[in-house]
N, C-alpha and C positions, 0 to 999 in steps of 0.2 A: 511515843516519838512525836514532838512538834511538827508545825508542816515546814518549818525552815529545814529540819535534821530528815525529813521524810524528802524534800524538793533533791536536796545532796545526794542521798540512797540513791534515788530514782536517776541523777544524772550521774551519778558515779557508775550505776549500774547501763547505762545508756555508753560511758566510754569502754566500760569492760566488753561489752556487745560489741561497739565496731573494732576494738582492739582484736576482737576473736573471728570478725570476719574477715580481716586483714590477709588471714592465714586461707590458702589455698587451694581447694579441694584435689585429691588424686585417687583416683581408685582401682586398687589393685588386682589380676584375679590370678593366683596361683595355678598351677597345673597340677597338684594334686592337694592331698588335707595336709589341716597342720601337721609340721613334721619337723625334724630340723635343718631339711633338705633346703628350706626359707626361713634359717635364723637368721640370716642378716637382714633380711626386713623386717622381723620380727623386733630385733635388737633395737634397727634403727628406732623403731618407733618406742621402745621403752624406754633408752637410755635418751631418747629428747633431741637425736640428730633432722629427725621430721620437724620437730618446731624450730630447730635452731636457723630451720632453711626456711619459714615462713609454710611451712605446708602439714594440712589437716587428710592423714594416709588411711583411706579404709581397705584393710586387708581383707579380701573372700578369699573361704577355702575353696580349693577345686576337690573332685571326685570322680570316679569310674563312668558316671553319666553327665558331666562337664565340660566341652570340650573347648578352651581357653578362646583360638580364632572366633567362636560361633557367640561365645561372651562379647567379643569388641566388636565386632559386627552389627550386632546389634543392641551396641551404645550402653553397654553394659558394665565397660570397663577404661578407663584412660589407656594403661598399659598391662601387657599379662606375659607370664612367662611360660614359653614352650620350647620344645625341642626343634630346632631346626630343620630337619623333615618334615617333620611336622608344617612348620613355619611357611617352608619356599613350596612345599606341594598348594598348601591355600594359596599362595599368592599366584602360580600358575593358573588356579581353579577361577583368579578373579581377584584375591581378597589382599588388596595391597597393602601386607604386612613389611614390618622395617625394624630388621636389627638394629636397639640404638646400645647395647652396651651389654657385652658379654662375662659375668660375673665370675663363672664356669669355663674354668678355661680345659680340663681333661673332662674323660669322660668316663662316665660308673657303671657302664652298661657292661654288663658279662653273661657268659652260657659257663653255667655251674653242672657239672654231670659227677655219676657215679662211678667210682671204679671197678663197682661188679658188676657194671653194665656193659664193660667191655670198652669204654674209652678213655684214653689215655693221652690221643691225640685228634687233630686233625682231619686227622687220615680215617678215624674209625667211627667216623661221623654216617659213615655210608650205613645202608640200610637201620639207621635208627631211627625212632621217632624223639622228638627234640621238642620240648615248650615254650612257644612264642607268644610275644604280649602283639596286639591288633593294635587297632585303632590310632595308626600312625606310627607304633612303636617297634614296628615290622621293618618296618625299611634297611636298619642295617644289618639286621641279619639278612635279608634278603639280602644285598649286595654282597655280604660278604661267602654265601652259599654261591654265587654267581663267580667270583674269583674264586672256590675252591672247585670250582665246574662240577655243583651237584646240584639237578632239579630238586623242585621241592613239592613234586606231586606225587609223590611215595613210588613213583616210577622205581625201577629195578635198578641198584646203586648210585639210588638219590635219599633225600630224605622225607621221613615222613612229619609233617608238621602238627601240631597241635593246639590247638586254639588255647593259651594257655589265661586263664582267669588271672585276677590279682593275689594271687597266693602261690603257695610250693605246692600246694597235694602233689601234682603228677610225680615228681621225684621221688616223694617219700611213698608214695602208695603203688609203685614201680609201675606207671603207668606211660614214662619216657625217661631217656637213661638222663636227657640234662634237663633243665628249662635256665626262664629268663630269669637273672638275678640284675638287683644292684648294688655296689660294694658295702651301700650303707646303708642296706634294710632288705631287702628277702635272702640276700648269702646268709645272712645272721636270723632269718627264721627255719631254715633249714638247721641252721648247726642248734638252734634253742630246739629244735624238735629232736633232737636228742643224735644226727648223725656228726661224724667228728670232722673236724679239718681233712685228718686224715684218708677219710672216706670217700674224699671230693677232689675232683680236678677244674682247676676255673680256666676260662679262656677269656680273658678280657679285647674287649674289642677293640681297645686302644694298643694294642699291643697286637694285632692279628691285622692291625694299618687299615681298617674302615670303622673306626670310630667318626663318629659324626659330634656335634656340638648339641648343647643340652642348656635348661633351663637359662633361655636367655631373654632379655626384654624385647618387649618389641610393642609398637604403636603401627595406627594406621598412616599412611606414606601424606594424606591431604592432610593431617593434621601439622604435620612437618613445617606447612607454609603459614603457619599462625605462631608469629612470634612470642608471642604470651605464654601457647603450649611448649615450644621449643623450651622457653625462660622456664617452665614449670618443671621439665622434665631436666634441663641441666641441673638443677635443686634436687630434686628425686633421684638421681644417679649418684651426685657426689654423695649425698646424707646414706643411701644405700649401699656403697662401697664401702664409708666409715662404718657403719655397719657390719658389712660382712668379714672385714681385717679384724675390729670389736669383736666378732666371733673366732674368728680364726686362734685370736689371742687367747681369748677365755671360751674357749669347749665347754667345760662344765657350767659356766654360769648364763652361755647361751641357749644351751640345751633346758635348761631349768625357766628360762623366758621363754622357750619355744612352749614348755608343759603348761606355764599361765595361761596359753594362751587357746590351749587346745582345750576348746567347747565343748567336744563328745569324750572327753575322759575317757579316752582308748588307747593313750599312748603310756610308755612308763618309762622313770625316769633312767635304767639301766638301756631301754632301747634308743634315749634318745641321746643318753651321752655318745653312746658307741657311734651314733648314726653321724652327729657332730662332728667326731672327731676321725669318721672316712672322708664326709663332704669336706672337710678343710685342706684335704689332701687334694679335692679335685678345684677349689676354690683357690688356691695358694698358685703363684705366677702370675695373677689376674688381676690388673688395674682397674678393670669394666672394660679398657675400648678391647674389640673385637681384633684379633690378630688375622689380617687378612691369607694369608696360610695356610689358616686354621679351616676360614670358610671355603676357601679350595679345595683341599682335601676333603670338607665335608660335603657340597657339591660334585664333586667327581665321582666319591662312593655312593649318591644316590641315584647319577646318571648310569651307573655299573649296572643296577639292577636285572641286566638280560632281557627278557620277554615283558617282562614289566618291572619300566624302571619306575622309581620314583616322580620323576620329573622328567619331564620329555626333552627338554633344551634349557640350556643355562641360564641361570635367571637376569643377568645381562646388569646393568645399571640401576642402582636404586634399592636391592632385597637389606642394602645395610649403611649404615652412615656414620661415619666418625664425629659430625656435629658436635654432638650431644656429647660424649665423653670429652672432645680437645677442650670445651668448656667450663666441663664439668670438672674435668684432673689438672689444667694447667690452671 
């Protein structure tokens, strides 16, 4: 190479650099591992909707010792997706979190039990023990044990609660007649563990009127007033939405971008299409912006909590903002 055809390299390779910093950083932290519970971010970023919007998207997965708020807190993440209880107890606690666009419009959260455990309904919940996920993911069954007027301190026709791990063992090792499911991933490690549909009765929380809202965006509230992040995050929603409709449409070939993507080679491809194609059911209705409705009702079922609510007083002005989505969708 001459030094004339070396000088051109060097500034050709000089435009391709500021052409790539052009693109602008965002970073993402999921609320649990890859999965296909986040194909539509996944999508976005394979099928090219991230660069089409000018933006360079790093995905982290989350996990069992992760806990999303505590990522953005300390500057760990632009935006991350959590459960809404989740969400409005931090911002209570201090940590001015802010819905800006709700992807998930239903929700997946169910109490899966046995029928030779003796329940069938409601009503036959009393003196059982029952397996409940922590770490934030309590709150609506707590609310909704509080609307059925049954303690939850194993007291004499209350229930008994159980710390329950991220897995099924207590059901299948008869150690509580239900635990916690979600429609598109532990209902369906129970049934791969060999018991049938048949065997089971589910109680979906969305249908038992305290389902609360579930993997949704959220940023912190000072970052709001920086028009740049605003302009970044209107890019990140719409490209994310294309995204997740991309998926809604093709299940199987998003589920198969979700398995590229998963690092620890734990997932497989029959769990992730099925898993695809429950989330599209709770994803479906859902433009991104938050239906204010929605956040009432999920506010009211955590103020319900009885002896210990979720939240003490209504989060008032500010836990969610249409901004970002009227931007982003119109």
């Amino acid at each position: 190479m001459n030094k004339f055809t070396q000088a051109l390299a060097v500034a050709a390779a000089g435009a391709w650099a500021s052409v790539a910093q052009a693109a602008d950083d965002v970073t993402l932290q999921l609320k649990w591992v890859t999965q296909a519970q986040f194909a539509g971010y996944y999508v976005a970023q394979d099928q090219g909707f991230y660069d089409e919007e000018d933006l360079n998207v790093t995905i982290k997965p989350g996990g069992p010792d992760i806990a999303p708020a505590q990522v953005i807190a300390g500057g760990g993440a632009d935006v991350v997706l959590d459960w809404m209880p989740s969400a409005l107890a931090s911002r209570e606690k201090g940590l001015p979190l802010v819905n800006i666009a709700q992807p998930f419009k239903s929700s997946g959260m169910m109490l899966t039990c046995r029928k030779d455990a003796g329940v069938e309904t409601p009503a036959d919940f009393a003196g059982k023990t029952l397996g409940v996920w922590f770490f934030g993911n309590e709150y609506p069954f707590l609310s909704w044990m509080s609307k059925l007027g049954l303690a939850t301190d194993g007291s004499e026709g209350g229930v008994t609660v159980l710390k329950q791990g991220f897995n099924v063992d207590p059901i299948l090792q008869g150690q509580a007649a239900c635990v916690s499911t979600m429609t598109y991933n532990e209902y369906w490690q129970i049934i791969d563990a060999g018991l049938s549909p048949d065997d089971l009765v589910v109680f979906k929380y969305e249908d038992q009127g305290v389902a609360t809202l579930e993997d949704g965006m959220y940023v912190l509230e000072e970052n709001l007033n920086d028009p740049a992040f605003v302009d970044k995050m209107v890019r990140f929603v719409r490209a994310s939405m294309k995204g997740w409709k991309w998926a809604e449409e093709n299940p199987e070939d998003a589920a198969m971008i979700v398995l590229d993507n998963d690092a620890s080679g734990a997932q497989t491809e029959e769990h992730q299409t099925r898993m695809m194609g429950e989330i599209a059911k709770l994803t479906a209705g859902s433009n991104g912006a938050l239906d204010p409705a929605d956040y009432e009702r999920t506010v009211q079922s955590l103020l319900a909590g009885g002896s210990d609510p979720v939240i003490t007083k209504h989060p008032g002005e500010g836990a969610w903002t249409h901004v970002i989505t009227d931007a982003a969708l119109n």
